[in-house]
C-alpha positions as CSV (number, residue, x, y, z in Angstrom):
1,X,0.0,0.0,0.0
2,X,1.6,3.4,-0.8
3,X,1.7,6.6,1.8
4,X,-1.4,8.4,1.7
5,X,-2.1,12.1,0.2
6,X,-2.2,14.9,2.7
7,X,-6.4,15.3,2.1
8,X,-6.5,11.8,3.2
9,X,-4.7,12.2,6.6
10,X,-6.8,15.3,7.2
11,X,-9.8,13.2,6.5
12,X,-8.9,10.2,8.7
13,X,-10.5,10.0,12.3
14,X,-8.3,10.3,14.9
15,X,-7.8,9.7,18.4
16,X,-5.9,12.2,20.9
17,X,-5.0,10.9,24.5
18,X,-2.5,13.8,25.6
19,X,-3.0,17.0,24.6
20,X,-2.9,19.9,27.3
21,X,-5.8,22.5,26.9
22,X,-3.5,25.4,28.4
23,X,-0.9,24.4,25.4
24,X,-3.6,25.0,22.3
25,X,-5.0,28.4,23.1
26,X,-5.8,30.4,20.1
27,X,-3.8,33.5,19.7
28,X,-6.4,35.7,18.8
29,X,-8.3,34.5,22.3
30,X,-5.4,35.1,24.2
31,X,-5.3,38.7,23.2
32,X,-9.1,39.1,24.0
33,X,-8.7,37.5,27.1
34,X,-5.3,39.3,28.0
35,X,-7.2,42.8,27.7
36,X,-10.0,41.4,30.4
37,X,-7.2,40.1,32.7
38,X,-5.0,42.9,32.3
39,X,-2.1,40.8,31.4
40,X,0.8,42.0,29.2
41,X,1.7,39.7,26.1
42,X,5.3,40.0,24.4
43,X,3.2,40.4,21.2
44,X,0.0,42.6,20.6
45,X,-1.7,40.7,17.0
46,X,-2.2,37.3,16.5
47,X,0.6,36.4,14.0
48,X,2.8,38.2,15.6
49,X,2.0,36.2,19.0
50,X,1.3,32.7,17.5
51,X,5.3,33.2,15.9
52,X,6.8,33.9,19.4
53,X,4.8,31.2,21.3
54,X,6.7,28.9,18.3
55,X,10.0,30.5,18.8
56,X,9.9,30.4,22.5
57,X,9.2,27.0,22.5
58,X,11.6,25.9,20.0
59,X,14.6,26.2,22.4
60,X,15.5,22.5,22.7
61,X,14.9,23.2,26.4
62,X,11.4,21.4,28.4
63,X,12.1,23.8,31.0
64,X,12.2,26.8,28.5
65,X,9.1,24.9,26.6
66,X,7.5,25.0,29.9
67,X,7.7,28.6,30.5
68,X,5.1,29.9,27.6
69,X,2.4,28.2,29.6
70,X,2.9,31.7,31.9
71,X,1.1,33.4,29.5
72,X,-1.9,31.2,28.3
73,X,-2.2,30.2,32.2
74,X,-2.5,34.2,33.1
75,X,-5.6,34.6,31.0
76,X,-7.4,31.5,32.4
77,X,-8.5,32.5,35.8
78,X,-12.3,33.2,35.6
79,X,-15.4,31.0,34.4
80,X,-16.2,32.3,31.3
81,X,-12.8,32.8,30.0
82,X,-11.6,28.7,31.2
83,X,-15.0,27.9,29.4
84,X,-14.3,29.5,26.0
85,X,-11.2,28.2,25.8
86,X,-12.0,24.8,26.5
87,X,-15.1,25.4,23.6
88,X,-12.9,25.9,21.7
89,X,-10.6,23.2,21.9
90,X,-13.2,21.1,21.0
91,X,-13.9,22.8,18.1
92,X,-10.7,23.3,16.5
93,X,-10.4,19.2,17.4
94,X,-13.3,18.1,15.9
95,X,-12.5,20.3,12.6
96,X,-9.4,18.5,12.4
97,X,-11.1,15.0,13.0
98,X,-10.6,14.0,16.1
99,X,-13.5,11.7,17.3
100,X,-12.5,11.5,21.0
101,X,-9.9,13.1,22.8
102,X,-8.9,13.3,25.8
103,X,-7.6,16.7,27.4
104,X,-5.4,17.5,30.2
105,X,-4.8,20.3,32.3
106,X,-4.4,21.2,35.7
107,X,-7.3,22.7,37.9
108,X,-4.7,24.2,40.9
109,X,-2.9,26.6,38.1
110,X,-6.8,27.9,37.5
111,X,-7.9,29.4,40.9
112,X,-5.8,32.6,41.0
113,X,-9.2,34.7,40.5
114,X,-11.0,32.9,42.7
115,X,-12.3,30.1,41.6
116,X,-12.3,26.3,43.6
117,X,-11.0,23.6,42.1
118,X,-14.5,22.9,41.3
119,X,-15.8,25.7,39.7
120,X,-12.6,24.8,37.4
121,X,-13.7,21.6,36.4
122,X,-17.6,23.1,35.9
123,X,-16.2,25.5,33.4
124,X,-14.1,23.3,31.7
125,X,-17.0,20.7,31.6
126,X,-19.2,23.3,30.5
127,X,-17.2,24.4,27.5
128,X,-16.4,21.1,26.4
129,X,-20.1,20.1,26.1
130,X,-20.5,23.7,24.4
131,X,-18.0,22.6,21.9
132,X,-19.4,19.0,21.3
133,X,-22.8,20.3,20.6
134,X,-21.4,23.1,18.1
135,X,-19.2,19.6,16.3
136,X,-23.2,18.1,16.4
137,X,-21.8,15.2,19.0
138,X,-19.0,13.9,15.9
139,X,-16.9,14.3,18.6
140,X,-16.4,12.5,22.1
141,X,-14.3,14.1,24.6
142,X,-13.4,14.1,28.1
143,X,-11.3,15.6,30.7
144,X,-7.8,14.3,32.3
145,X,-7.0,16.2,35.6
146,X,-3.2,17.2,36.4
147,X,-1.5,17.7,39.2
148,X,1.8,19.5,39.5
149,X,4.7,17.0,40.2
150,X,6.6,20.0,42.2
151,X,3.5,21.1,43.9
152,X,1.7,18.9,47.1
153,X,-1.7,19.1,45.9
154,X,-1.9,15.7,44.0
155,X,-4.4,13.8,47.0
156,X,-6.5,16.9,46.2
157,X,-6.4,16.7,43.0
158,X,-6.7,13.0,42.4
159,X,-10.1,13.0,45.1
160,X,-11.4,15.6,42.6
161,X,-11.2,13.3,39.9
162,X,-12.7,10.7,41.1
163,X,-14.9,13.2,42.9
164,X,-16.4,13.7,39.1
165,X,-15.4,10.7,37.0
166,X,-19.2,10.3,36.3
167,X,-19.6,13.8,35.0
168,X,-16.7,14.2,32.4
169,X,-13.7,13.4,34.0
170,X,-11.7,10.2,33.0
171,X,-8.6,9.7,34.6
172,X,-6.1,11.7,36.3
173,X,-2.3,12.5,35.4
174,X,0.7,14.8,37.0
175,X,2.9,16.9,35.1
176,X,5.6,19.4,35.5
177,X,9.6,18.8,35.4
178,X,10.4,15.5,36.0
179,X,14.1,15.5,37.7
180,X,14.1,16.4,41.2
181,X,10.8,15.3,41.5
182,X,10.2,11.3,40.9
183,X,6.5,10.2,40.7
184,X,6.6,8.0,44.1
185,X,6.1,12.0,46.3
186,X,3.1,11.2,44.8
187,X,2.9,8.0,46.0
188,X,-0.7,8.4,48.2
189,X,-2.2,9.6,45.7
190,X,-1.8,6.6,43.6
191,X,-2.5,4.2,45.9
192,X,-5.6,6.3,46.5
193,X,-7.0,6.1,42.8
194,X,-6.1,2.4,42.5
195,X,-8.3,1.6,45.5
196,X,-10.9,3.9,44.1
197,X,-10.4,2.2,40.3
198,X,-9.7,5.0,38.9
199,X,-7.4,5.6,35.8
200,X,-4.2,7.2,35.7
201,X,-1.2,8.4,33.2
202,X,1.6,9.4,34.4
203,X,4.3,12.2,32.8
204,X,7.4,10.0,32.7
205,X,10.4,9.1,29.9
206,X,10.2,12.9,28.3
207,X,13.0,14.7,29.9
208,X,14.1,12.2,32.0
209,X,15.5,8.8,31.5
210,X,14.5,5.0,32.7
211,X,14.3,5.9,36.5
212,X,11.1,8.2,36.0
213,X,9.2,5.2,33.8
214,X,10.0,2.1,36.2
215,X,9.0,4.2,39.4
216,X,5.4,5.5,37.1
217,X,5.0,1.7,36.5
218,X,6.4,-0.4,39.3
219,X,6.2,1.8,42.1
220,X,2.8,3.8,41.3
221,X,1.3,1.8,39.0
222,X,0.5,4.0,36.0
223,X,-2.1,3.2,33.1
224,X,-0.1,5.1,30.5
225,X,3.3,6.9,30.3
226,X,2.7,9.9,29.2
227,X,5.5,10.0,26.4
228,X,7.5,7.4,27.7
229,X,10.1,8.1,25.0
230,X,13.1,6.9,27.4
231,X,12.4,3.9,26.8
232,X,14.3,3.4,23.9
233,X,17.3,3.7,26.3
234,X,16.4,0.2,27.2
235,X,16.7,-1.1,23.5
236,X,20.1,-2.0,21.9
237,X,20.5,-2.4,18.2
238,X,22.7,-4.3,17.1
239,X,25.3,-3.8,14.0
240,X,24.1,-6.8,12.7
241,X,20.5,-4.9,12.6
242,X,19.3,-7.3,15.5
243,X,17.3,-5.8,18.5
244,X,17.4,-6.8,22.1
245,X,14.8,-5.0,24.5
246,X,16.2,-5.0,28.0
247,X,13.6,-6.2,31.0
248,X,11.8,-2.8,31.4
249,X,11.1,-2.4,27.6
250,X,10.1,-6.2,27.4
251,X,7.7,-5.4,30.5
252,X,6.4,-2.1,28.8
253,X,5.8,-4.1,25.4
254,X,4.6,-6.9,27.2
255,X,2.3,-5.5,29.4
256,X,0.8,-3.3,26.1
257,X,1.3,-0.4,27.9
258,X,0.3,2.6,26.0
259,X,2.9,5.2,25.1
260,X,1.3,9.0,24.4
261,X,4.0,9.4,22.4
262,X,4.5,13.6,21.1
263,X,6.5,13.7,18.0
264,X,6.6,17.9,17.0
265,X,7.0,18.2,21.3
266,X,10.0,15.7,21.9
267,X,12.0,17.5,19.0
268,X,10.9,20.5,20.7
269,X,12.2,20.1,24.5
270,X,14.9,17.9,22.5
271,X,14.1,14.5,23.7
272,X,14.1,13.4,19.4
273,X,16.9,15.3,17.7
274,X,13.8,15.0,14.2
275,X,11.0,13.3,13.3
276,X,13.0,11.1,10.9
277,X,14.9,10.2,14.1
278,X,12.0,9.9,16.5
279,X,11.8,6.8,18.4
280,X,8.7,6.4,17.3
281,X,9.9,4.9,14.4
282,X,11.5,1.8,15.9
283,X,9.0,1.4,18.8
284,X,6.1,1.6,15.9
285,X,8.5,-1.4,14.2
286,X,8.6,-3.7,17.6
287,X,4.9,-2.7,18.6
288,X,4.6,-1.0,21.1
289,X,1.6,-0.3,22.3
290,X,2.4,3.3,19.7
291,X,-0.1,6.1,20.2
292,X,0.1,9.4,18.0
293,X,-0.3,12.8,20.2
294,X,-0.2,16.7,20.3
295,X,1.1,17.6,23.6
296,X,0.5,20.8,23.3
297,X,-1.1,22.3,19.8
298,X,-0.3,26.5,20.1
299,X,3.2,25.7,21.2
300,X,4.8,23.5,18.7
301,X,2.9,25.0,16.2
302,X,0.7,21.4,15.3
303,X,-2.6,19.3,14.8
304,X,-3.5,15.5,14.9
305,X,-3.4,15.8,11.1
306,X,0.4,17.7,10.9
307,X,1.7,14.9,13.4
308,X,0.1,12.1,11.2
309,X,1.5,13.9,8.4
310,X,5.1,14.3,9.8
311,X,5.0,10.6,10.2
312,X,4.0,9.7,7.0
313,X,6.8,11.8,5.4
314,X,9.4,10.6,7.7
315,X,8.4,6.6,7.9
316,X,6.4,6.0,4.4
317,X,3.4,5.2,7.1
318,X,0.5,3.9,4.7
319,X,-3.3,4.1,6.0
320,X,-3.3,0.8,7.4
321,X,-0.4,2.6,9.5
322,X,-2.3,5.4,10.6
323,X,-5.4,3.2,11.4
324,X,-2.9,0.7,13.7
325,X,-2.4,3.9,15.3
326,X,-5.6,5.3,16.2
327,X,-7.1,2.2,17.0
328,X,-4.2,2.0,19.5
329,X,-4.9,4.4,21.4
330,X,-8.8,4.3,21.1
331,X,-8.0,0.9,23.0
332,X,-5.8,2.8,25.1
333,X,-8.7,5.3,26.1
334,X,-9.8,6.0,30.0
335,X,-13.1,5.3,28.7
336,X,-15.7,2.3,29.1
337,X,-15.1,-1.3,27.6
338,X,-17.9,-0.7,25.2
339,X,-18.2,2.7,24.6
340,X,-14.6,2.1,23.5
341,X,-15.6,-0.4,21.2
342,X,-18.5,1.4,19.5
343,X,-16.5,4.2,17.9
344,X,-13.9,1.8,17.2
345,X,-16.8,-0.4,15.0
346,X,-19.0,2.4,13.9
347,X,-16.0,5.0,13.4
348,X,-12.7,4.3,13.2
349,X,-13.3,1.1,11.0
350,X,-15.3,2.2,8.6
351,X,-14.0,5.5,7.8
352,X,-10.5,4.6,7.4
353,X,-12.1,1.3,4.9
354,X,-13.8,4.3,2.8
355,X,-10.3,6.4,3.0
356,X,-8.7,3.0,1.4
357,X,-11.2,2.3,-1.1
């Protein structure tokens, strides 16, 4: 099968596990929101402001990366501004075909004007059922709630998620630079969820190295590594083109366990010097359990369809490629057995069989 046309990627469904809804702001809604908040930009039009969250976060530097999020955070502090960005997230997903998503962000950076942590999550969940009724329900989405790894608020945060796991919320995740602060302070929190049966992804493998995934997996217990691109530390190629996975990446392959893996991002913050030299490419070749991701849209300048796209270029991925990948991580989802199922059968399926025909 040859590599598909770029219509054809934008046309496929897709499925988005780890995008952050602070990281795909639109520039022009940062400037309106900016003037309510009385926040100063380093740019006062859209173009000009959409260029310099790019260059900012093309440093090679997570730390750097992380920094931009100062800005779109600032202008997120009230109800109606949290619940028009989050409308509009779902929009701009579903008009790039996404057909569930899940999006992450995290509800203590949120309640500098005053709102609880619950007033957060209303907004957000208010917004995103805005946005799925303007896409007339072609899209399924739900939220991922994160705590800050170099805060102490992750027991709060991780009750909160369970606290509405019926009404929107699907799992729970921590984020933030990972060295100096290992997943296990979070430890309670963990434990916490997993007595609860709740879901959980885990930030681990971006920045950092092998330590960060084995305590996410063995010692907390994660569902998903969020990136989890490290792990190809644990893989030796031979010159004789032979591969042998050490016992982490056997357990991690093994196990299936999903890897929201960020293509544009990790050559970003410089954990993939290029796409053509993404891990991806040889994790996709041992099958791993491969999923294709955003991370975070304004900031590296992307869309499900431009990291498709990227792949295709780089790899020669064909349909049946791209399909293998979505269906990945609609598997992969923090969402019900058979809700899972369904848009895998009455989606996924059948419009990447029309895309082929």
């Amino acid at each position: 099968m040859t590599s598909p046309t770029r219509d054809q990627v934008r046309a496929a469904p897709k499925v988005l596990l780890h995008d952050h809804l602070d990281g795909g702001l639109r520039p022009q809604t940062i400037l309106d929101l900016a003037v309510d908040a009385g926040h100063a930009l380093p740019a006062d039009n859209a173009g000009d402001l959409r260029r310099w969250f790019a260059e900012a976060a093309d440093s090679g530097s997570l730390v750097r990366y992380l920094e931009t999020f100062d800005h779109t955070v600032a202008v997120m502090q009230n109800g109606p501004a949290i619940t028009r960005v989050a409308r509009e997230c779902v929009e701009d997903l579903a008009a790039d075909g996404v057909v569930y998503a899940e999006v992450r962000y995290a509800p203590e950076q949120h309640v500098g004007g005053g709102l609880t942590l619950d007033e957060v999550v209303a907004a957000v969940q208010e917004g995103f059922e805005q946005g799925v009724a303007a896409a007339q329900g072609r899209i399924v989405v739900r939220q991922l709630l994160t705590a800050m790894r170099h805060q102490a608020r992750s027991m709060e945060i991780a009750e909160l998620a369970v606290a509405w796991r019926d009404r929107g919320v699907a799992g729970f995740d921590i984020a933030g630079a990972e060295a100096g602060f290992p997943p296990t302070r979070h430890l309670d929190a963990f434990e916490y969820l997993q007595r609860e049966s709740s879901h959980f992804t885990i930030h681990a493998g971006e920045a950092f190295g092998l330590p960060s995934i084995w305590e996410a997996l063995q010692w907390c217990g994660a569902d998903r590594l969020g990136h989890g691109v490290r792990i190809i530390d644990d893989i030796t190629v031979h010159d004789d083109g032979s591969v042998e996975l050490g016992r982490l990446a056997s357990y991690v392959r093994d196990k299936r366990i999903p890897l929201e893996m960020c293509p544009a991002s990790n050559v970003q913050t410089g954990a993939a010097t290029s796409i053509a030299e993404h891990p991806i490419g040889l994790l996709t070749a041992l099958r791993f359990r491969v999923t294709v991701n955003t991370d975070n849209r304004l900031m590296s300048g992307t869309s499900m369809t431009e990291e498709m796209w990227s792949l295709v270029e780089a790899f020669g991925y064909t349909l049946d490629d791209l399909r293998w990948f979505t269906i990945n991580a609609m598997k992969s989802a923090f969402l019900p057995f058979g809700e899972r199922l369904e848009i895998i059968d009455r989606v996924i399926k059948p419009e990447y069989a029309a895309l082929s025909a």
